[in-house]
C-alpha positions, 0 to 999 in steps of 0.5 A: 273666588278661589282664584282671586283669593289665590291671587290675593295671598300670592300678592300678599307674600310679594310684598312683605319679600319687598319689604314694602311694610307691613302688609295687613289683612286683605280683603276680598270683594264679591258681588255674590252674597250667597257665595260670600256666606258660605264661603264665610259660614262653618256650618255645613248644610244638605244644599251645599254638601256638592261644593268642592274643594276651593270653598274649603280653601276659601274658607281656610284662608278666612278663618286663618285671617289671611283675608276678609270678606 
């Protein structure tokens, strides 16, 4: 997902240097629930206490609106 999400601000920044409009709120799909819920959820839990920095990378980009889950 940190990939993905890499890819979708590189994307995002693509556009708006080509003038290609207004680029809105971008959103990113996953198939993994889980992974979406903690990714989006603030909250820091015992369980997931051994996630590494990209859910945190992740999870900055969501708060900042960047993107959507």
């Amino acid at each position: 997902m940190a990939s993905a999400t890499c890819e979708l601000i590189w994307l995002k920044q693509l556009l708006k240097e080509l003038r290609f409009g207004k680029v809105t709120q971008m959103t990113l799909i996953c198939d993994n629930q889980a992974a979406l819920h903690i990714a989006s959820n603030p909250v820091f839990h015992k369980r997931t206490k051994h996630i590494d920095i990209n859910c945190h990378f992740i999870r900055e980009k969501i708060l900042s609106r960047d993107i959507t889950t």
